[in-house]
C-alpha positions in Angstrom: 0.0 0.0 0.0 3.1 2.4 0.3 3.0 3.0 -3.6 -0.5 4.8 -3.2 -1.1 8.2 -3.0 -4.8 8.8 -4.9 -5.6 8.3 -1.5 -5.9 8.4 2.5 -4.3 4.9 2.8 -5.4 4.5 6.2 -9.2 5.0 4.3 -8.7 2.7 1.7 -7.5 0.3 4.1 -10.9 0.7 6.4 -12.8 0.1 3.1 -10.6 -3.4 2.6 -11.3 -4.6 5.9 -15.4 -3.5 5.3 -15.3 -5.5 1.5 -13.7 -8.4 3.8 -16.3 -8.3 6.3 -19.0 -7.8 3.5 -18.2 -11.0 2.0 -17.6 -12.9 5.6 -21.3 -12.0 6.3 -22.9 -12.3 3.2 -21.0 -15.4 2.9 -19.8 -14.4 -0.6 -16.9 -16.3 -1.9 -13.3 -14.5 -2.0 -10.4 -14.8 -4.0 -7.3 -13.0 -2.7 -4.0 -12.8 -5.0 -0.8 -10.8 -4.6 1.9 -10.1 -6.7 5.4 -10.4 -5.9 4.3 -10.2 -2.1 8.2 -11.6 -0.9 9.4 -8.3 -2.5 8.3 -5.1 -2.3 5.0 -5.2 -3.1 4.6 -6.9 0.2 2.0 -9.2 1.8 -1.9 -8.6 1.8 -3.2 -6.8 4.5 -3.4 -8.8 8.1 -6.6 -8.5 8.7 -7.6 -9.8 5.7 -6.0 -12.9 7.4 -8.4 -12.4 10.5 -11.4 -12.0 8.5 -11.0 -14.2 5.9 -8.5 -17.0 7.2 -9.4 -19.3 4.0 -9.0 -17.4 1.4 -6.1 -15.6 3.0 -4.5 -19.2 3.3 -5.6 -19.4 -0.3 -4.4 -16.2 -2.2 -2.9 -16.4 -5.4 0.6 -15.6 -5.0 1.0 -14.8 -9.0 5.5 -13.9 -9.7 5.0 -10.6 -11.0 2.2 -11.1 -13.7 0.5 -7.9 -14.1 -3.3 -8.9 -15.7 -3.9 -11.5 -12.6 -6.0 -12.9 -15.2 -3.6 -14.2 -17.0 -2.1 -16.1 -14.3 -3.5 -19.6 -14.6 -4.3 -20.6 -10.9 -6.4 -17.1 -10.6 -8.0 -17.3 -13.3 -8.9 -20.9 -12.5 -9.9 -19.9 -9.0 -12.3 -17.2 -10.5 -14.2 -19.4 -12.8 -14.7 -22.2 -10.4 -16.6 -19.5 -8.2 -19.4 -20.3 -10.9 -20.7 -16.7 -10.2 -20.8 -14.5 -13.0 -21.1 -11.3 -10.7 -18.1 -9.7 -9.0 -16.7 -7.3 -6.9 -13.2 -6.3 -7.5 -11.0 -3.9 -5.5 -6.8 -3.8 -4.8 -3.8 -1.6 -5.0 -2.8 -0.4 -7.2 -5.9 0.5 -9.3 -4.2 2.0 -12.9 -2.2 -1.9 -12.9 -3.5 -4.6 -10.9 -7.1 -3.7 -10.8 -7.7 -2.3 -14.6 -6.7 -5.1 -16.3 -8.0 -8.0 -15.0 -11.3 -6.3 -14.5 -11.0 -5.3 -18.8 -10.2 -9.0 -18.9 -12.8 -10.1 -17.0 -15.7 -7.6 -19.1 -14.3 -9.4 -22.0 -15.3 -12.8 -20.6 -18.5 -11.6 -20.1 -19.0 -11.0 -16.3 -20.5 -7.9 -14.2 -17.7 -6.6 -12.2 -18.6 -3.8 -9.5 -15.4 -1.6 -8.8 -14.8 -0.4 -5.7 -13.0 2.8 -6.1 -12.7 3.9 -2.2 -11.2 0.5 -1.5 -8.4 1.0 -4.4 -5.6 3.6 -4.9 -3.5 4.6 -7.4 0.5 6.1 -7.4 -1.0 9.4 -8.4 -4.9 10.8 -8.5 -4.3 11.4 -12.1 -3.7 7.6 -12.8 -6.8 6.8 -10.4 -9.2 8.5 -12.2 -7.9 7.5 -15.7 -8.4 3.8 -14.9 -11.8 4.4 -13.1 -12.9 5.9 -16.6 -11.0 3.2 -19.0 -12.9 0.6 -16.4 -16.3 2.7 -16.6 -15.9 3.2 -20.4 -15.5 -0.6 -20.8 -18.3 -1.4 -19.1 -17.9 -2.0 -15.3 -19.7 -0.2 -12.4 -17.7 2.2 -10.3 -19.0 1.9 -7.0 -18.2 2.5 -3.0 -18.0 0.5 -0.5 -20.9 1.4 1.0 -22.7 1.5 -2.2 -22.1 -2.4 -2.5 -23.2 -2.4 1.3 -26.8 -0.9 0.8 -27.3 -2.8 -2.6 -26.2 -6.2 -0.7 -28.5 -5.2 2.3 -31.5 -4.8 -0.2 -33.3 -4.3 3.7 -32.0 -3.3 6.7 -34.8 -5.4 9.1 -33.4 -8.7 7.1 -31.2 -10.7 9.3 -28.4 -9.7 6.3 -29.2 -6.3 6.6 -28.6 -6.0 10.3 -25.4 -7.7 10.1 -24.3 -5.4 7.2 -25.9 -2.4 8.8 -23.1 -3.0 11.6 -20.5 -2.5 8.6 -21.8 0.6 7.4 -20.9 2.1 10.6 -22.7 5.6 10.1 
């Protein structure tokens, strides 16, 4: 996360551990994947390890391939989800978001971005990939945009757990 500066890091980092705890209890399936994470891109967030121990213990570790698409053991891992739906977030968004998520448009599935829990090196390079993303088809969203639509009502037993995450 020390390459962004689009940014408040320390916000996009509460929005991670809110998409984390979104899909812990809306039991959506996550796939996790890092690039180069024993240099200095670095490992995942820890909490993502205390929220999501699985799919932590499960994260694509991909050698440096930019489109994590085009590594085969994410792109395997997506498609077995079976869900043609997806929400996609990371650092940094002009590299390791943008194209996968063009890649993943091409194949044909809804992909919600989630543009408070991604960053950029500069705001300039945010915004342009937001667009190229938004341009190609995929919905730029927040966090708690994706909270509210998951919630569909707040008296449902889903909506009072994800009323917790909101945290208004």
């Amino acid at each position: 996360m020390a390459w962004t500066h689009s940014h408040d890091i320390n916000l996009v980092r509460e929005n991670t551990i809110k998409l984390a705890k979104i899909a812990a209890a809306a039991e959506i399936p996550v796939v996790l994947t890092s690039s180069m994470e024993e240099y200095a891109q670095g490992l995942l967030i820890p909490e993502l390890a205390e929220i999501l121990p699985e799919a932590y213990a499960a994260r694509v570790k991909r050698p440096g391939i930019v489109n994590a698409m085009h590594h085969e053991g994410f792109s395997d891992t997506v498609k077995a989800l079976g869900r043609r739906k997806l929400f996609v977030a990371g650092v940094t968004t002009e590299i390791c978001v943008t194209f996968p998520v063009l890649q993943l448009l091409d194949e044909g599935y809804e992909v919600q971005v989630s543009a408070d829990a991604s960053a950029s090196h500069t705001k300039f390079g945010d915004d342009l990939s937001l667009r190229r993303m938004e341009n190609a088809g995929a919905v730029i969203t927040t966090v708690d945009q994706i909270i509210s639509e998951l919630a569909i009502d707040w008296t449902s037993p889903l909506g009072q757990k994800l009323m917790t995450i909101l945290d208004y």
